[in-house]
C-alpha positions in Angstrom: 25.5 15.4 -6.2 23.3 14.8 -3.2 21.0 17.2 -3.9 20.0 15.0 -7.4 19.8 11.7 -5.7 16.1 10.5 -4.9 15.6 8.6 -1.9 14.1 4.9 -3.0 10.3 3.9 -2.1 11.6 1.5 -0.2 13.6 3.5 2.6 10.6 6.1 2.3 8.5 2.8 3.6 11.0 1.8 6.1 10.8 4.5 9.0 11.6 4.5 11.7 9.1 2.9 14.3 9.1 5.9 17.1 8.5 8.0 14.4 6.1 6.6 12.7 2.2 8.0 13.1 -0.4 6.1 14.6 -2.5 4.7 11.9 -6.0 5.1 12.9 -8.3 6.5 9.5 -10.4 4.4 7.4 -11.5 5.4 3.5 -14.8 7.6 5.1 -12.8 9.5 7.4 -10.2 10.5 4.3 -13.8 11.2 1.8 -15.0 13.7 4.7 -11.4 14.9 5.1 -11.3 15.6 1.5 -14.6 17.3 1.2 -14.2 18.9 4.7 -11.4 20.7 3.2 -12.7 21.2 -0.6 -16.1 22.7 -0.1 -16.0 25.9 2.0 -14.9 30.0 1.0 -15.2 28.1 -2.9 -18.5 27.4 -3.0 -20.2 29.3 -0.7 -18.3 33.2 -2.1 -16.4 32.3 -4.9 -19.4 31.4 -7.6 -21.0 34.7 -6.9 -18.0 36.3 -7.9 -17.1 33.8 -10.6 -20.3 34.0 -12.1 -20.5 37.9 -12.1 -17.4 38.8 -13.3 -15.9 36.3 -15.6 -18.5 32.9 -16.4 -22.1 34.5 -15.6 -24.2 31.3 -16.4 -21.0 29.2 -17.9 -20.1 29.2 -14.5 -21.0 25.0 -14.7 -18.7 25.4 -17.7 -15.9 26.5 -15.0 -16.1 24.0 -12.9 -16.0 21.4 -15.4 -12.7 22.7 -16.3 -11.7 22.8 -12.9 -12.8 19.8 -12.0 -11.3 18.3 -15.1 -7.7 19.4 -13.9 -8.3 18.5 -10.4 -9.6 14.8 -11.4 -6.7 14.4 -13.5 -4.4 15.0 -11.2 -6.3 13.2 -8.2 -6.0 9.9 -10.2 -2.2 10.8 -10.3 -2.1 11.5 -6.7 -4.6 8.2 -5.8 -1.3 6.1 -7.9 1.4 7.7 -6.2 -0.5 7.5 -2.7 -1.6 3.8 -2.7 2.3 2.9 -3.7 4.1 5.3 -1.2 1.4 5.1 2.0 3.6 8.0 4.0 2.6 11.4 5.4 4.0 14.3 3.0 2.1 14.2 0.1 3.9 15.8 -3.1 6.8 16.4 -1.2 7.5 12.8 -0.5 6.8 11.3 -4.1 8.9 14.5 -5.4 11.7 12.8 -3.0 11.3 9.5 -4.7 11.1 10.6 -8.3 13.1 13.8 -8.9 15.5 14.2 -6.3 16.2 16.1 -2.5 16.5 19.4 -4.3 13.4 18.9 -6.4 11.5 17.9 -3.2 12.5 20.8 -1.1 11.1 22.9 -3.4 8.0 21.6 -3.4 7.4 21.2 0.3 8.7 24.7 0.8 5.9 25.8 -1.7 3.6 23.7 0.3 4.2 25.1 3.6 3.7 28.4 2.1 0.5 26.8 0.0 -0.9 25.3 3.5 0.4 28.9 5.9 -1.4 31.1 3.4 -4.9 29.4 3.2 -5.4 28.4 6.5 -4.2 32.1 7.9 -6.8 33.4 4.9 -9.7 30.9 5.6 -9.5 31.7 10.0 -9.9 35.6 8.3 -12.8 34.4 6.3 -14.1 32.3 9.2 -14.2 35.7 11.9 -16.0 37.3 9.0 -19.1 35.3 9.0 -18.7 34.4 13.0 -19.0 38.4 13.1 -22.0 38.5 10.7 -24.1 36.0 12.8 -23.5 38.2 16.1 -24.6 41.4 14.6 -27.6 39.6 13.5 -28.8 37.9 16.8 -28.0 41.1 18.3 -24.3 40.7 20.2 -22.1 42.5 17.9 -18.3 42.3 18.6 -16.6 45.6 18.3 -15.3 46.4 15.2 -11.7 47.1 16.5 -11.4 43.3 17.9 -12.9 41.7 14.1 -10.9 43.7 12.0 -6.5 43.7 11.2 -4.6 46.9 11.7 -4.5 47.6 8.1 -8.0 47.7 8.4 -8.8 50.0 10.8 -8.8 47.5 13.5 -6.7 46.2 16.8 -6.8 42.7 16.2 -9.1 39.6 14.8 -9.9 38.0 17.7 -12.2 35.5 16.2 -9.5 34.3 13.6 -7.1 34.0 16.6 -9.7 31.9 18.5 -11.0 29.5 15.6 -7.3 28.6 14.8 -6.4 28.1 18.7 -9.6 25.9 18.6 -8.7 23.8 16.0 -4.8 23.6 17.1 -6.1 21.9 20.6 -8.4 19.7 18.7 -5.3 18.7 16.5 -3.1 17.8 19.2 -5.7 16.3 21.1 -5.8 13.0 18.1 -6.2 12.2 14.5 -9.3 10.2 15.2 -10.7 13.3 17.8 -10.4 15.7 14.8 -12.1 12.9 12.3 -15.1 13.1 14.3 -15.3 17.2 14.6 -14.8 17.0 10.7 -18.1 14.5 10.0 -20.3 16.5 12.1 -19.2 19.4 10.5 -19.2 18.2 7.0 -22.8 16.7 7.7 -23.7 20.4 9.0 -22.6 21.9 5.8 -23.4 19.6 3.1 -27.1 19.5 5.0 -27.1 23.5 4.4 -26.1 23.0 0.4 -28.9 21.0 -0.1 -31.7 22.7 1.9 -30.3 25.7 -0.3 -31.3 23.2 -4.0 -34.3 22.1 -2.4 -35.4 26.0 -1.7 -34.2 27.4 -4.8 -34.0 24.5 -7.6 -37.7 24.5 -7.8 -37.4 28.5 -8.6 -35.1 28.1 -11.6 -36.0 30.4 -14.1 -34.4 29.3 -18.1 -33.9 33.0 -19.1 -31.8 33.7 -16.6 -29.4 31.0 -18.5 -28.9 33.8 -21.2 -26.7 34.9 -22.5 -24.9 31.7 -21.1 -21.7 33.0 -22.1 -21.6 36.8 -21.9 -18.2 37.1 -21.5 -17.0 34.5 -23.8 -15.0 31.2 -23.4 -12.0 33.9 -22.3 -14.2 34.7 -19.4 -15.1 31.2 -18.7 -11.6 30.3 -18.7 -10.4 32.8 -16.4 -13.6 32.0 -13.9 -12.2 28.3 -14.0 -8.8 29.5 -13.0 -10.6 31.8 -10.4 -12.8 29.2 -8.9 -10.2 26.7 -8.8 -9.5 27.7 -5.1 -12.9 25.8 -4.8 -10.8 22.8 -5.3 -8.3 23.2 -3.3 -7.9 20.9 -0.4 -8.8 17.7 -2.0 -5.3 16.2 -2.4 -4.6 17.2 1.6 -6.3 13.8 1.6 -2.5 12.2 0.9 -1.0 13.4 4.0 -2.7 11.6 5.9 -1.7 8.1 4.3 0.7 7.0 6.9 -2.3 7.6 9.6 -4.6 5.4 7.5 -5.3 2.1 8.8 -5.2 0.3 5.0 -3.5 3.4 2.8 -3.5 1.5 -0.2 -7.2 1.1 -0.6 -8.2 3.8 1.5 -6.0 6.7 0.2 -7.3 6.6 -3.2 -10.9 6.4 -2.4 -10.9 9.5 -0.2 -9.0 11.5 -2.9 -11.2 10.9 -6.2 -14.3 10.1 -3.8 -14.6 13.3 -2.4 -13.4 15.0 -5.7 -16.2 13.3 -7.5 -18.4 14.8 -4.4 -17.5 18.2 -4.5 -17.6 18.7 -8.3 -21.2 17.4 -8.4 -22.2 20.0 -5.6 -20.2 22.3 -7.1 -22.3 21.9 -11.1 -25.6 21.6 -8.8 -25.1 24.6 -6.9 -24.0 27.2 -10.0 -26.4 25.8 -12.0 -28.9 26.7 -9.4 -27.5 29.7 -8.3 -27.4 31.4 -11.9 -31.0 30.2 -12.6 -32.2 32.1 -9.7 -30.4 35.0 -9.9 -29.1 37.2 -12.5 -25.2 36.4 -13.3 -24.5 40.3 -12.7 -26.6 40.5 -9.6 -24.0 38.1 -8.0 -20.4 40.2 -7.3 -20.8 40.1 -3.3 -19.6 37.7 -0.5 -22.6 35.9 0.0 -24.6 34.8 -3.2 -26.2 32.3 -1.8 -27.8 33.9 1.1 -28.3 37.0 -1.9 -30.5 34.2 -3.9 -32.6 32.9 -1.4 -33.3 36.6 -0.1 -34.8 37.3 -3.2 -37.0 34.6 -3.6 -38.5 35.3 -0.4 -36.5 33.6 2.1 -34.7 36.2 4.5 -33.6 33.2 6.6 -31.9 31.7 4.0 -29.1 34.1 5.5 -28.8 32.5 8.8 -28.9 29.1 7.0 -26.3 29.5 4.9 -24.0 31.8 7.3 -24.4 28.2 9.3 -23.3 26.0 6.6 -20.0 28.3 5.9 -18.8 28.4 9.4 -19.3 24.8 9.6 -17.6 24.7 6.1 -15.1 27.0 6.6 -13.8 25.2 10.3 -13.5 22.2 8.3 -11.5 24.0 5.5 -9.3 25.1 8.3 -9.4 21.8 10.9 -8.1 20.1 7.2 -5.7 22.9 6.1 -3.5 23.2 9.5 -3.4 19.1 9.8 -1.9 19.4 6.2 0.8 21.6 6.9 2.2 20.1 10.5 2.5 16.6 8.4 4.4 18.4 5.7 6.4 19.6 8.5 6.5 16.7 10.1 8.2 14.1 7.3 10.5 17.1 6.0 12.2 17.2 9.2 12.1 13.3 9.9 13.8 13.4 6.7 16.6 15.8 8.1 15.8 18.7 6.0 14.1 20.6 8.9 14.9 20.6 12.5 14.4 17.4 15.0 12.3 19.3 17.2 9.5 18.8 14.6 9.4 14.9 14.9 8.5 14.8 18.6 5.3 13.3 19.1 3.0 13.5 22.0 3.5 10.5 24.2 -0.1 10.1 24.7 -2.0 11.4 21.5 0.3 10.2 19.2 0.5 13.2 17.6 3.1 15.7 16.8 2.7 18.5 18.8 5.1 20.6 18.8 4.8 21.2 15.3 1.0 21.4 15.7 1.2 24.5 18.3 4.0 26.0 16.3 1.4 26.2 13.2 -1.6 27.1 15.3 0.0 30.2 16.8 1.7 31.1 13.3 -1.6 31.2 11.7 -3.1 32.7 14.5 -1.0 35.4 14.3 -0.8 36.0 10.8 -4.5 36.1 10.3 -5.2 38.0 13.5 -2.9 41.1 12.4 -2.2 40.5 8.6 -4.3 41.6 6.0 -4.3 38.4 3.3 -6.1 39.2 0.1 -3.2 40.8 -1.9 -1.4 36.9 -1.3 -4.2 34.8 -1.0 -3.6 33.4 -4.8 -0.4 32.4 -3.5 -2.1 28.9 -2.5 -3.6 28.9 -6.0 -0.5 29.1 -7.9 1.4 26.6 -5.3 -1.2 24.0 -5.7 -1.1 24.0 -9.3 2.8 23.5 -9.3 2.2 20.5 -6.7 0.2 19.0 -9.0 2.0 18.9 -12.3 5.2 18.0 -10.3 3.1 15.0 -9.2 1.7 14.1 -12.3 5.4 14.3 -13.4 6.6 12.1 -10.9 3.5 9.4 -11.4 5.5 9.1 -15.6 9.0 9.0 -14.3 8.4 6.0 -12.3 6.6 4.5 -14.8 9.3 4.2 -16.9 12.0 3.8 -13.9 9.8 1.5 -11.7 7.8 -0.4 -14.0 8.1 -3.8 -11.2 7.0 -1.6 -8.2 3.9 -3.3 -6.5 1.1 -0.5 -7.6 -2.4 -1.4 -5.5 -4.1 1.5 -7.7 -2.6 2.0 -11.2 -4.2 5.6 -12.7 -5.7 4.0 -16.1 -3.9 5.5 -19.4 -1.6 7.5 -17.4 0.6 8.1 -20.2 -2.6 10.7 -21.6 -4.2 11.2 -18.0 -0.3 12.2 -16.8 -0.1 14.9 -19.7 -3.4 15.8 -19.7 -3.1 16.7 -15.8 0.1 18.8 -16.8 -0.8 21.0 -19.5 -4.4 21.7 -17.8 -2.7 23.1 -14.5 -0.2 24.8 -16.9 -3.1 26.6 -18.8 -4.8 27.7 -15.1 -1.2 28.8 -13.6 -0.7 31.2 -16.8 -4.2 32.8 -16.2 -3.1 34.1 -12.9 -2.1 37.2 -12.5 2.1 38.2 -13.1 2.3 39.5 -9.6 1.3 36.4 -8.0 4.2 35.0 -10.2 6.7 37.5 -8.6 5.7 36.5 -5.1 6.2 32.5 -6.0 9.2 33.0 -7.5 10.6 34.7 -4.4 9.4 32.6 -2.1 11.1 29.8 -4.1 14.2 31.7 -4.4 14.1 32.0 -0.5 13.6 28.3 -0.1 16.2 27.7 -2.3 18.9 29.6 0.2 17.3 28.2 3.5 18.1 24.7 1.7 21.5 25.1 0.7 22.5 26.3 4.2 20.8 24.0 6.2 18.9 21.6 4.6 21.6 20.5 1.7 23.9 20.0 4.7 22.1 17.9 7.3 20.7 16.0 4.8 21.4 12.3 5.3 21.9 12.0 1.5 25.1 14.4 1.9 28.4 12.6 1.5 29.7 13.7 4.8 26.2 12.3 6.7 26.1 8.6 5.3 22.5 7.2 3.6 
């Protein structure tokens, strides 16, 4: 049956060369890529939240637990990416370790994984853009910054930031590189302005109770704040645009992992000892902290670093999902008018402007937070599927050439599983119903189109 047969490394290496991506990023581009898109909504809303209603001071404890998922699976991810040096991420080694059906899956639960963030982080994004306005004076009206469900017409800053970063996508890989550093630089500049203000400050009884709502609480922050982490592994699909992949691809992913999780334990740590835990449920607990130490312009400061943060998230996010695109329908299992690529950027376009304007649209009319866990639960799924894959071709593949081998992958591998296992059964049962439809739906849109153009299918040759 076709839709069992994997498709070998090696015709996954071989493609075709006007189809193949111009290889143009080095191992500090992917590290920026990876921390462009990691550190953002996470760190500068989420540990407020976090902290206040599940962790309060175990918040650090949370993104230990996190991080410990996330690093497991990045070393699974850094294995897979080094040996297969292709755009299309999890979908790609799904392809070449469980099969076409097995793969479709997961790239349809990437697209939705990719659509749902980046439509969710442009809403974010018009949020703070709005904020900063109002406070120098040039408010937007509220009808133009606010969704129909809301009481709005339209959010015309969400539509804008994702146009933006659509041109600056088509435009080149190495154009985008370069927004992404200065941004980065912006942001991660702003996170440590924030220690240097408010580390000083730390006051120890703020630390207790350091687990008020027990290791329950702290596990269902960890699952919470795991959005935090999510972007990191983006870093793969960018492997076939990476001038050495199997160096370079594995450096970005645990280098900027290893980044963001010490940020990540610096800034809760901080942030709790500052500020009481309960003090923290609101959007902007950083800019809360330093307000009540005495620094009102703390506000501005950090409103900076999360636009700067957050266009990153998104720049990051939408590249992602038009190179998931991209290989899915090189590999047949999408339309053709996908793999057009722009005769002088090198880039594929098409796909790029269909994403931008989808994303546009959904975050300029669609309210998101009801399905904005929906890239939680995906991401978790991607990841055990890799680590998954990483063991199968272990034991299948034991001669393959492997330029990073994940060290004891045989307790790493399982240890990635059943970690993203425990953090996808903390989520809520309703974000379960909405996966499992949009699985079910991706299911039928494969068996009438993509099982059947498939060039694995006995009536289309291999």
């Amino acid at each position: 049956m076709s839709w069992l047969r994997v498709k070998s490394i090696e015709s996954l290496l071989a493609v075709e060369e006007g189809k193949r991506l111009h290889r143009q990023l080095n191992a500090f581009d992917l590290t920026l890529f990876g921390i462009g898109c990691t550190i953002g909504t996470g760190i500068f809303v989420l540990t407020g939240v976090a902290s206040a209603q599940y962790a309060g001071p175990a918040l650090v404890v949370s993104f230990l637990l996190a991080g410990f998922a996330c690093g497991c699976a990045a070393l699974m991810y850094a294995e897979l990416s080094a040996m297969v040096p292709v755009a299309g991420s999890a979908y790609t080694y799904t392809y070449a370790t469980m099969g076409e059906a097995a793969a479709w899956i997961m790239g349809w639960n990437l697209i939705l994984e990719y659509a749902v963030s980046s439509a969710a982080v442009a809403a974010g994004w018009s949020g703070y853009f709005s904020g900063i306005l109002k406070t120098i004076g040039l408010p937007l009206p509220e009808i133009l910054t606010k969704v129909p469900h809301d009481g709005g017409l339209i959010n015309l800053p969400a539509i804008g930031i994702s146009m933006f970063v659509t041109v600056m996508l088509v435009l080149g890989t190495r154009e985008s590189a370069r927004l992404n550093a200065i941004l980065v630089a912006i942001k991660v500049t702003a996170i440590f302005i924030f220690l240097a203000i408010a580390a000083p400050k730390i006051n120890s009884d703020l630390w207790h109770p350091f687990m008020p709502f027990g290791f329950q609480g702290v596990s269902r922050g960890a699952a919470i704040i795991f959005f935090a982490y999510i972007g990191f592994d983006a870093v793969s699909t960018a492997a076939e645009e990476t001038k050495n992949p199997n160096r370079d691809v594995p450096i970005g992913l645990i280098g900027s992992l290893l980044v963001c999780t010490i940020l990540y334990i610096l800034v809760s740590g901080t942030l709790t000892g500052v500020a009481k835990y309960s003090d923290l449920n609101n959007s902007e607990p950083l800019a809360f902290a330093l307000r009540g130490l005495g620094y009102p312009w703390g506000s501005a400061l950090v409103a900076t670093g999360a636009i700067c943060g957050i266009t990153t998230v998104l720049l990051v996010l939408i590249f992602g999902q038009t190179r998931i695109f991209y290989v899915m329908a090189r590999d047949r299992l999408l339309p053709q008018w996908m793999v057009k690529l722009h005769p002088k950027y090198k880039t594929p376009h098409v796909v790029t402007w269909g994403t931008g304007i989808v994303v546009a649209a959904v975050s300029g009319f669609v309210p998101l937070q009801e399905i904005a866990e929906l890239s939680n639960i995906g991401t978790l799924f991607a990841f055990v599927l890799v680590s998954f894959g990483v063991m199968i071709l272990r034991g299948t593949r034991p001669e393959q050439n492997r330029p990073f081998r994940c060290p004891a992958a045989f307790v790493i591998g399982p240890a990635a599983v059943l970690s993203c296992v425990y953090l996808m059964v903390s989520l809520p049962a309703m974000t379960w119903l909405r996966f499992l439809i949009w699985t079910v739906i991706g299911v039928v849109v494969y068996a009438y189109y993509g099982y059947r153009k498939s060039p694995l299918h006995p009536t289309n040759g291999v």
